[in-house]
C-alpha positions as CSV (number, residue, x, y, z in Angstrom):
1,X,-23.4,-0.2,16.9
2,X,-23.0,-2.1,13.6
3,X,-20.8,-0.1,11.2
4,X,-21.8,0.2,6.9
5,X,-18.2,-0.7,5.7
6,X,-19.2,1.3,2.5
7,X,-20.0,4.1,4.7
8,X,-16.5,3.8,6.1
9,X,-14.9,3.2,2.8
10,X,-16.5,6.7,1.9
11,X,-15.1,8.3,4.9
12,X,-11.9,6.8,4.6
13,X,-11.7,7.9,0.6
14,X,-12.5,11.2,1.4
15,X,-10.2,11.6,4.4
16,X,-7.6,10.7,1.7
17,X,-8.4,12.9,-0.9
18,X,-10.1,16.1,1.2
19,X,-12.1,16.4,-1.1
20,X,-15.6,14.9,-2.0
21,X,-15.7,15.3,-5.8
22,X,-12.3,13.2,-6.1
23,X,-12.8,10.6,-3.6
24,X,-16.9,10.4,-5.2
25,X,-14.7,9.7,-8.6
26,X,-12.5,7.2,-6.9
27,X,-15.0,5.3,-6.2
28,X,-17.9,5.3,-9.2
29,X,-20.2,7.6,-7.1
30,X,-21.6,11.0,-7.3
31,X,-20.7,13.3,-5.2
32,X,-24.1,13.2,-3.6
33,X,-24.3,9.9,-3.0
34,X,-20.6,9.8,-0.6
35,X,-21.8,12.8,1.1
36,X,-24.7,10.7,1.9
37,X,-22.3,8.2,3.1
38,X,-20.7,10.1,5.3
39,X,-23.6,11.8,6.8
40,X,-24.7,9.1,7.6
41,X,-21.9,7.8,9.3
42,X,-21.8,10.8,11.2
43,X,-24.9,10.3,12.8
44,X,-24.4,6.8,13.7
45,X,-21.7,7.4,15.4
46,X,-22.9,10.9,17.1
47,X,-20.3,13.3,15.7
48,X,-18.9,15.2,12.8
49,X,-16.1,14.0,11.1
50,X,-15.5,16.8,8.6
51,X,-15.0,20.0,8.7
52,X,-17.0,22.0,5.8
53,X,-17.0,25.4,5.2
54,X,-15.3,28.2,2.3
55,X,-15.5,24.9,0.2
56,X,-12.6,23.6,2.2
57,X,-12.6,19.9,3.4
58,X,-10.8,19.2,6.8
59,X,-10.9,16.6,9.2
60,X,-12.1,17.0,13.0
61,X,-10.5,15.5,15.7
62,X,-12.7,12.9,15.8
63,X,-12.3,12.5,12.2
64,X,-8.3,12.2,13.0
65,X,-9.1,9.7,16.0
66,X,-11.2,7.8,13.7
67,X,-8.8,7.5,10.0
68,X,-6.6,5.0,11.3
69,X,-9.2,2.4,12.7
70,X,-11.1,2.7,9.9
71,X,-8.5,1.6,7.8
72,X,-8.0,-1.2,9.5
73,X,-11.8,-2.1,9.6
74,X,-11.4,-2.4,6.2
75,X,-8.5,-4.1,5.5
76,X,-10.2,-6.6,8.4
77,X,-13.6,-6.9,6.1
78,X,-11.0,-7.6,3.0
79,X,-9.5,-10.4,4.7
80,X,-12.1,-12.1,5.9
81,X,-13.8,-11.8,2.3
82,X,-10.8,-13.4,0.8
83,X,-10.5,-15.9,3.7
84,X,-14.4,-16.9,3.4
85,X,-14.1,-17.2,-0.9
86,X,-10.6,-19.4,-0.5
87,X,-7.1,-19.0,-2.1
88,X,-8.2,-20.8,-5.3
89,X,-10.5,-17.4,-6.6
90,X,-9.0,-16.5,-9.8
91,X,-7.4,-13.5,-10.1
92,X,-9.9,-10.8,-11.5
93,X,-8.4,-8.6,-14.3
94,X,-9.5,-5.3,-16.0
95,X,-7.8,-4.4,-19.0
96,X,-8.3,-1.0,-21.0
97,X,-7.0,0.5,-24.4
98,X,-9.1,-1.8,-26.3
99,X,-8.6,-0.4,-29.5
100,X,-4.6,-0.8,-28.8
101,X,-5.7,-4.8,-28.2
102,X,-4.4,-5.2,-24.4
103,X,-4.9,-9.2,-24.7
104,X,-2.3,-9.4,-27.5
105,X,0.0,-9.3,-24.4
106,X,-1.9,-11.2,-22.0
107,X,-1.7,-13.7,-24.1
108,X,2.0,-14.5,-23.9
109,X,1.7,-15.1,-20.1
110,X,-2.0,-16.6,-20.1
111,X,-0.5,-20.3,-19.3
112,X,2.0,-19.3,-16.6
113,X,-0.1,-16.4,-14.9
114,X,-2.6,-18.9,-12.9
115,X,-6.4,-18.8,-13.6
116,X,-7.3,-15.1,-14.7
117,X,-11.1,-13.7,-14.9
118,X,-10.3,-11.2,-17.3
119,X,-12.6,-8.0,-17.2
120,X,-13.2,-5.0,-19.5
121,X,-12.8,-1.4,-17.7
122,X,-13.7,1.3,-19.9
123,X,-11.0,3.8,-19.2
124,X,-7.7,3.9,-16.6
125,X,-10.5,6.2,-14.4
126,X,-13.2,3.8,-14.4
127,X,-10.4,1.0,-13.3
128,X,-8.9,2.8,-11.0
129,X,-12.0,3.3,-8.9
130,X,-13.0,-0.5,-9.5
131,X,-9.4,-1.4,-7.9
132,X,-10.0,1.1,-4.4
133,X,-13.4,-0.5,-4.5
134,X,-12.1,-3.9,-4.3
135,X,-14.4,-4.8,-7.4
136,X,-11.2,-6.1,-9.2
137,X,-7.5,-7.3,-8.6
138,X,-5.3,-5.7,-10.8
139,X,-5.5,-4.3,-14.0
140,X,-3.6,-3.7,-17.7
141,X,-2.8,-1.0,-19.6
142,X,-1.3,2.1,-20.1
143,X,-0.8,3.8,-16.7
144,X,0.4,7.7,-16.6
145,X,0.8,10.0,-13.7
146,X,-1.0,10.7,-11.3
147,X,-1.8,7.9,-9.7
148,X,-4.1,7.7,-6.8
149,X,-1.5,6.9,-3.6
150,X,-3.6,3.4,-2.5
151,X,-2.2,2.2,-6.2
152,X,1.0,0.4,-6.7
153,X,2.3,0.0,-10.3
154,X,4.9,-2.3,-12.4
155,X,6.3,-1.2,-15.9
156,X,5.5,-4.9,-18.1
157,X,6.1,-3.8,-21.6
158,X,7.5,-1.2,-23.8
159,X,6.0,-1.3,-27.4
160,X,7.4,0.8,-30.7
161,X,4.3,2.8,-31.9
162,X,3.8,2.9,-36.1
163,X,2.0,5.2,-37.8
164,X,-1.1,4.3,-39.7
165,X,-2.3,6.1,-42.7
166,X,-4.2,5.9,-46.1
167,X,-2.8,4.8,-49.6
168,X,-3.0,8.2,-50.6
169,X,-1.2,10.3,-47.7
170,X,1.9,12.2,-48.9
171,X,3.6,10.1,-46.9
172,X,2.5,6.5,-47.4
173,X,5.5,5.2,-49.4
174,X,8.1,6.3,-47.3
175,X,9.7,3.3,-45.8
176,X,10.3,5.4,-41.8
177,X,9.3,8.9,-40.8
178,X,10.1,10.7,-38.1
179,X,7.5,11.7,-35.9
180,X,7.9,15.5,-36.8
181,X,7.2,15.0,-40.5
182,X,3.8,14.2,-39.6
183,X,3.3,18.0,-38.7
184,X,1.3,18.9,-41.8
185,X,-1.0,15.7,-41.2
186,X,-4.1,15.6,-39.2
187,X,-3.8,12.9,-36.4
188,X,-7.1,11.0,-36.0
189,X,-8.1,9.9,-32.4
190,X,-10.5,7.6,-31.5
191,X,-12.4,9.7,-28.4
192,X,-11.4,13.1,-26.7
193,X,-7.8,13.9,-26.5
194,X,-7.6,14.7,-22.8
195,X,-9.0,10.7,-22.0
196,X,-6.2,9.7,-24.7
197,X,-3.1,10.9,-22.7
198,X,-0.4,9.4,-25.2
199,X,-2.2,10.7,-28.3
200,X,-2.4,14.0,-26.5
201,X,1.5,13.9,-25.1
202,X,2.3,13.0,-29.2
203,X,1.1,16.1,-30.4
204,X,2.0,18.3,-28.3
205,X,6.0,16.8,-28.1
206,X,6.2,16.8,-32.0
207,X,3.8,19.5,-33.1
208,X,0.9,18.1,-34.5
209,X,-1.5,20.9,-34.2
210,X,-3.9,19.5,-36.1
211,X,-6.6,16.9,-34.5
212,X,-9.7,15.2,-34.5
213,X,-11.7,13.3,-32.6
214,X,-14.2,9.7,-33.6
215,X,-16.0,7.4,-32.0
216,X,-14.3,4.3,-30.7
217,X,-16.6,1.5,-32.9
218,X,-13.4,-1.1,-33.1
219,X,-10.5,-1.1,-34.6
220,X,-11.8,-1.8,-38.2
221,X,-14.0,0.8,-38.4
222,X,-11.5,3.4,-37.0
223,X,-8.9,2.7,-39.6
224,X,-11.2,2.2,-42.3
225,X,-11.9,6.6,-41.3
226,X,-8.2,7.0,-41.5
227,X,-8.2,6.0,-44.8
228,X,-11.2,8.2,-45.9
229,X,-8.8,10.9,-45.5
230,X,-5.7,11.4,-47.3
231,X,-4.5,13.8,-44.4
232,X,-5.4,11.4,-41.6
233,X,-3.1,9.1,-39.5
234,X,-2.9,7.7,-36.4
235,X,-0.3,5.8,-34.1
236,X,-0.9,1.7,-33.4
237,X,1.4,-0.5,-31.3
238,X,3.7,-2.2,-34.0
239,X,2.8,-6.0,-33.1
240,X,-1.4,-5.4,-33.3
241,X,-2.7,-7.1,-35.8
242,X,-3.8,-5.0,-38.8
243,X,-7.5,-6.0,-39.9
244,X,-8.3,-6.1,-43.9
245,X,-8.7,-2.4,-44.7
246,X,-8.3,-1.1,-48.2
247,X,-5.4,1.0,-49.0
248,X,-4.2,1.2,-45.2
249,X,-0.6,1.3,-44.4
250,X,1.9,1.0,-41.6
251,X,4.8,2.9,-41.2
252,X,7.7,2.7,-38.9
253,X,8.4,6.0,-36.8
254,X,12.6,6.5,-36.0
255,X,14.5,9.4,-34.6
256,X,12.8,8.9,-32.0
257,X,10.9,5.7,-31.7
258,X,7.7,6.5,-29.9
259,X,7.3,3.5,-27.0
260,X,3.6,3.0,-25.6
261,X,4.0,1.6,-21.9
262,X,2.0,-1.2,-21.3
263,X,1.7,-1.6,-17.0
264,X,0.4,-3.5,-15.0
265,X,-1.8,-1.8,-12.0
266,X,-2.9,-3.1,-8.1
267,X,-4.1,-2.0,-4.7
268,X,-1.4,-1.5,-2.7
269,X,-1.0,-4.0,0.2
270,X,-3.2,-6.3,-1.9
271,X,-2.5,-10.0,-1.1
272,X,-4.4,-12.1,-3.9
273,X,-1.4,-14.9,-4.9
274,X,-2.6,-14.3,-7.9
275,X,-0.6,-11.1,-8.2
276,X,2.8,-12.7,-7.5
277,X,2.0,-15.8,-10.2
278,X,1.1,-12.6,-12.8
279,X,4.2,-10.0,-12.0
280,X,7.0,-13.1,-12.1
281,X,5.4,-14.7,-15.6
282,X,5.2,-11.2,-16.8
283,X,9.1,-10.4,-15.8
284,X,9.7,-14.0,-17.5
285,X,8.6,-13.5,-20.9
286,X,10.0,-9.1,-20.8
287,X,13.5,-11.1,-20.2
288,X,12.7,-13.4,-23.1
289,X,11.4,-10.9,-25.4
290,X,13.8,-7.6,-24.6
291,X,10.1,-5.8,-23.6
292,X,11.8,-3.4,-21.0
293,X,14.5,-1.9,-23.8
294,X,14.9,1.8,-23.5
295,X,17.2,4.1,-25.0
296,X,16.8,7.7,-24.5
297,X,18.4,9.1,-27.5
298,X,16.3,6.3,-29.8
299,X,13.3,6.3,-28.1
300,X,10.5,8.9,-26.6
301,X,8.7,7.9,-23.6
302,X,5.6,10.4,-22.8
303,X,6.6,10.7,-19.0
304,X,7.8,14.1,-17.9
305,X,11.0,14.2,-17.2
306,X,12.2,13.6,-13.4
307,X,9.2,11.0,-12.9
308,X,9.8,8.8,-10.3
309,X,10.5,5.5,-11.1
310,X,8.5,2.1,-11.6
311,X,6.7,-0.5,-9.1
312,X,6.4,1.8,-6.3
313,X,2.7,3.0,-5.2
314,X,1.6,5.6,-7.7
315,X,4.0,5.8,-9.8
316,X,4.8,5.5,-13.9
317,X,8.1,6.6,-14.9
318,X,10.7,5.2,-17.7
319,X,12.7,2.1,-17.1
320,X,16.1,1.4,-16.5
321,X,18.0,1.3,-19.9
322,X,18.6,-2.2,-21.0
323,X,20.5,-2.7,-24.3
């Protein structure tokens, strides 16, 4: 009996989750296609592994017997991948955000962090089910609860956020704002709100009730529409680069500071070298460069309150204060 390790990777996904809509997300499928999977797994090996019924997913005893095995299958067809390709396979990285310019802080590690194969995910979902697929080794950018529990993350960088708006806002000459004052203003996003989780968390914390919603065609284009508008604005980490733009404008946001938290995101139990060479550079150059400072009565950090904390698997929560 010669077992389909993406049929098993389907089983074990949805053994996880108990649920085939989720685990199908987890890993870039329709729900159609796993259940496939599975049922076909099933009759290989000549019994049911699920329960189904009242649209409740449970495991059978079989099912039980067969979770923990399975996982080790896999992690067995992982090694001998990794030992078949060598040590010496670059480390591949996704990074998301685009239009926040993730590889602005790539770059500062780039010589340190080993050979990199840097990819482009589209969104922290579409990563997410690339890393539980084993289709990439880690991945960059903003990271916010919940994680899926077969993720470990590590906080790498916390950046002010400015406010970007038009020559001709109300606001434009001011030399700070606080984030309330923008209350009146329309806060331009560049896709749906509820795929933009810190653009979302922003306006709900400091009562924007205003939106809308763009296309993401670059960063040019997005602030060149800000513009347009003299009731427009939007938030950009403080260090991106600001392209040519007529009559744009940056603006420092204080009392509180709004911090965007750049992380960095693996499978858990991952072994790539890679992984290590990337966390110590990173930790290097946030020591050089004061990235991890966080004051709670300066700053706002999107996280709920009570969020557990940092580089465990699955979880996003604020640092430890470092003045």
């Amino acid at each position: 009996m010669d077992l389909d390790m993406a049929q098993v990777r389907a089983f074990v996904r949805a053994a996880e989750e108990l649920h085939f809509g989720r685990a199908a997300g987890t890993l870039g499928l329709s729900q159609q296609a796993l259940s496939k999977r599975i049922a076909r797994l099933e009759s290989l090996l000549g019994t049911a592994l699920f329960q189904r019924g009242g649209g409740a997913v449970g495991l059978t005893e079989a099912g039980r017997r067969f979770l923990g095995p399975a996982r080790q299958a896999l992690a067995s067809a992982e090694s001998a991948i990794a030992a078949a390709v060598g040590p010496d396979r670059p480390l591949r990285l996704d990074v998301w955000g685009h239009l926040y310019a993730p590889m602005r802080t790539l770059a500062h590690v780039a010589e340190q962090a080993g050979e990199l194969t840097p990819g482009h995910g589209r969104d922290l979902p579409s990563v997410t089910a690339a890393l539980l697929r084993g289709d990439t080794d880690a991945a960059f950018g903003r990271v916010h609860p919940p994680l899926h529990a077969g993720l470990t993350h590590r906080l790498v960088r916390l950046e002010p956020v400015d406010a970007v708006l038009g020559a001709d806002h109300p606001l434009a000459s001011e030399p700070a704002l606080r984030p309330d004052q923008l209350g009146g203003s329309v806060l331009w996003a560049p896709g749906a709100l509820d795929r933009l989780d810190f653009l979302h968390r922003f306006a709900h914390r400091f009562g924007i009730p205003t939106t809308a919603t763009t296309l993401n065609l670059g960063l040019a284009h997005f602030l060149a529409e800000v513009v347009e508008d003299p009731r427009r604005f939007s938030l950009l980490p403080a260090d991106v680069p600001l392209p040519d733009v007529p009559g744009l404008r940056s603006v420092p946001l204080v009392d509180p500071t709004p911090l965007y938290a750049w992380s960095l995101l693996w499978r858990t139990g991952s072994g790539h070298p890679g992984l290590k060479t990337l966390t110590t550079a990173f930790a290097a150059q946030a020591g050089r460069s004061r990235w991890l400072e966080y004051d709670p009565a300066r700053d706002w950090l999107p996280e709920p309150p009570g969020n557990p904390t940092p580089d465990k698997p699955g979880r996003a929560g604020p640092p430890v204060t470092r003045l």
